[in-house]
PAVEX-366431 format. One record per residue (C-alpha): residue in one letter; x, y, z; chain. Coordinates in Angstrom, 1 decimal. Layout:
resn | X | Y | Z | chain
A | X | Y | Z | A;
...
***
This chain:
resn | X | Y | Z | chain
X | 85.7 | -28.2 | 66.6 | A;
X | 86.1 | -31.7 | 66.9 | A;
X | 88.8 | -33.5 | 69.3 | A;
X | 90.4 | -36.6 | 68.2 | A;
X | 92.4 | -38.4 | 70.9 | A;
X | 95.4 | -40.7 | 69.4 | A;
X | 95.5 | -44.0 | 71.5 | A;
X | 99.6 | -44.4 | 70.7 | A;
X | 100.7 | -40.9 | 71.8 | A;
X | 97.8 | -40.0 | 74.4 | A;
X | 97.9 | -36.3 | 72.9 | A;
X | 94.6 | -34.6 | 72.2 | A;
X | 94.7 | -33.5 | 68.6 | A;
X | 92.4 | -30.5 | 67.2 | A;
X | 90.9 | -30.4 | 64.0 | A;
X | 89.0 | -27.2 | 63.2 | A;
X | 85.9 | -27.8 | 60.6 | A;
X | 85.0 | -25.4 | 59.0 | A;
X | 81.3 | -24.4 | 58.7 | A;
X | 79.5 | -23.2 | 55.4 | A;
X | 79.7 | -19.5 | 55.9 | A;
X | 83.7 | -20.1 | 56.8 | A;
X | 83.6 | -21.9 | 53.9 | A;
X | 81.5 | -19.3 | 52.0 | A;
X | 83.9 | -16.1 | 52.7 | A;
X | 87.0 | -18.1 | 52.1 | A;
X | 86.5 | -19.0 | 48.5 | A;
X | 84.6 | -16.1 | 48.3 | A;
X | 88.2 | -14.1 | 49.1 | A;
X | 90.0 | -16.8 | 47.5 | A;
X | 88.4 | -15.9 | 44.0 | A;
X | 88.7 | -12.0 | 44.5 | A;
X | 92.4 | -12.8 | 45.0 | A;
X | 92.0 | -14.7 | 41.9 | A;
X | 90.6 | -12.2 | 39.5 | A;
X | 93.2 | -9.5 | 40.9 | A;
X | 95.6 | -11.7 | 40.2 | A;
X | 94.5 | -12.6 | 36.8 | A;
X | 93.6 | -8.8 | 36.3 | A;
X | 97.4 | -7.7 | 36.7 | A;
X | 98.7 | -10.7 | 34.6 | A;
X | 96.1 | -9.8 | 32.1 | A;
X | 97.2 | -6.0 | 32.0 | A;
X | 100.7 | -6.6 | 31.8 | A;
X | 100.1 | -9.2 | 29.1 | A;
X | 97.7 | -7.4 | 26.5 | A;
X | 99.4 | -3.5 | 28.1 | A;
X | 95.6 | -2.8 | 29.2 | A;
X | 94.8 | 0.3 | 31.4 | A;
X | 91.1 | -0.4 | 31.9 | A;
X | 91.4 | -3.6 | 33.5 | A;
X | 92.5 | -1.7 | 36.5 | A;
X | 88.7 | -0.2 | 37.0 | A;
X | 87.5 | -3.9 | 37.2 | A;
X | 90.2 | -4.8 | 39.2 | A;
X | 89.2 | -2.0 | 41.9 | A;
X | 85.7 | -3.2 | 41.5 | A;
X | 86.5 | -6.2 | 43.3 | A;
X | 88.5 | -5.1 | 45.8 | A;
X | 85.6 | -2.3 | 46.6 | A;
X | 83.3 | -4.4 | 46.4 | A;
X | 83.3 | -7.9 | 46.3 | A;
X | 85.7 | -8.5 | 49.5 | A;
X | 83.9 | -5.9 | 52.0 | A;
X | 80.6 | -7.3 | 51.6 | A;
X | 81.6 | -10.9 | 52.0 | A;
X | 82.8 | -9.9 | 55.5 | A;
X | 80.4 | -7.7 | 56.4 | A;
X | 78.1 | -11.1 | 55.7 | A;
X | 80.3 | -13.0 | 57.9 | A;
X | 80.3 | -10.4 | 60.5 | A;
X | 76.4 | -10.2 | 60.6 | A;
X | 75.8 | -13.9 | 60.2 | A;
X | 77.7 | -14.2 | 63.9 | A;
X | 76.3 | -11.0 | 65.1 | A;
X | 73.0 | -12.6 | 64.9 | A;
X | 73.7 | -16.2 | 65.9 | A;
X | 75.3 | -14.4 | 68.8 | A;
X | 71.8 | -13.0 | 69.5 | A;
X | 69.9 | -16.1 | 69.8 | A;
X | 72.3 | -17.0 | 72.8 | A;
X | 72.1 | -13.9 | 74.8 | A;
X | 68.6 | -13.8 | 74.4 | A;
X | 68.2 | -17.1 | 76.0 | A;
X | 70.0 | -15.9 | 78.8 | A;
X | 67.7 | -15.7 | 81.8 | A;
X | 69.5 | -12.1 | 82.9 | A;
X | 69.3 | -10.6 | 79.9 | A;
X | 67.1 | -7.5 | 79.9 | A;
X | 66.6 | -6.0 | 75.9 | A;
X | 65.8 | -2.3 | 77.2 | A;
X | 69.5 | -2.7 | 79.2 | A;
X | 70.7 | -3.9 | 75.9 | A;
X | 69.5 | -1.2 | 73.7 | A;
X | 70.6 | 1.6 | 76.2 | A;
X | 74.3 | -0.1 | 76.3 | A;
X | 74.1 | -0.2 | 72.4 | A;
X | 73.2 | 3.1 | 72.2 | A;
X | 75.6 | 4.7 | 74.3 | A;
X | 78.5 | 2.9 | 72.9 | A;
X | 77.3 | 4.4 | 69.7 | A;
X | 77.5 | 8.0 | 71.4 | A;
X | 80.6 | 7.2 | 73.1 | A;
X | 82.5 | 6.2 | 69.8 | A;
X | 81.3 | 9.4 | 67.9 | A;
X | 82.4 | 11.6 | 70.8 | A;
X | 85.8 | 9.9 | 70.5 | A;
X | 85.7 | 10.8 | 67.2 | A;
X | 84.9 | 14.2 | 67.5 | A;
X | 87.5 | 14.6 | 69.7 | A;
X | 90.5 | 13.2 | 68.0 | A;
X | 89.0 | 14.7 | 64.8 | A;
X | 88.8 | 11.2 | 62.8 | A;
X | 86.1 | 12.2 | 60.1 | A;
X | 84.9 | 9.3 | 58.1 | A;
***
């Protein structure tokens, strides 16, 4: 983020810039949006049923793993700064990791949430 501070009104203005893997995931949304809407126009257009499998495709598809790159692109620039933290012990790490792991299926056997 950038701060840009306009002399006449003394307010501090925000601009958010957006990076290339914000950038990446957005139009990478933006076009499954894209060909979902151009999908439903097509099928109502030309009275197609199997444009509806390709149309699924990208939602199935296309959208999830886009985020899931997003989410592991932070995850692992996230790393790099807890690692250069002078308390940071990996063993304590691992252990936490794991037990939120445990914790979550327990939870889950509990409330009977099968995946």
């Amino acid at each position: 983020m950038t701060n840009k501070i306009d002399k006449q009104t003394k307010e501090i203005k925000v601009k958010k810039i957006l990076g290339f893997s914000e950038k990446l995931v957005l139009n990478v949304l933006l076009a499954s949006w894209a060909t979902i809407l151009l999908g439903v126009v097509y099928a109502f257009i030309f009275r197609s049923e199997t444009v509806w499998v390709s149309i699924l495709d990208v939602v199935k598809y296309l959208a999830p793993s886009t985020v899931a790159f997003f989410i592991w692109k932070a995850k692992n620039e996230n790393m790099v700064k807890i690692k250069d933290n002078p308390q940071f012990n990996l063993q304590d790490f691992i252990q936490q990791t794991w037990n939120e792991f445990v914790q979550e299926g327990d939870r889950l056997d509990d409330n009977n949430n099968y995946y």
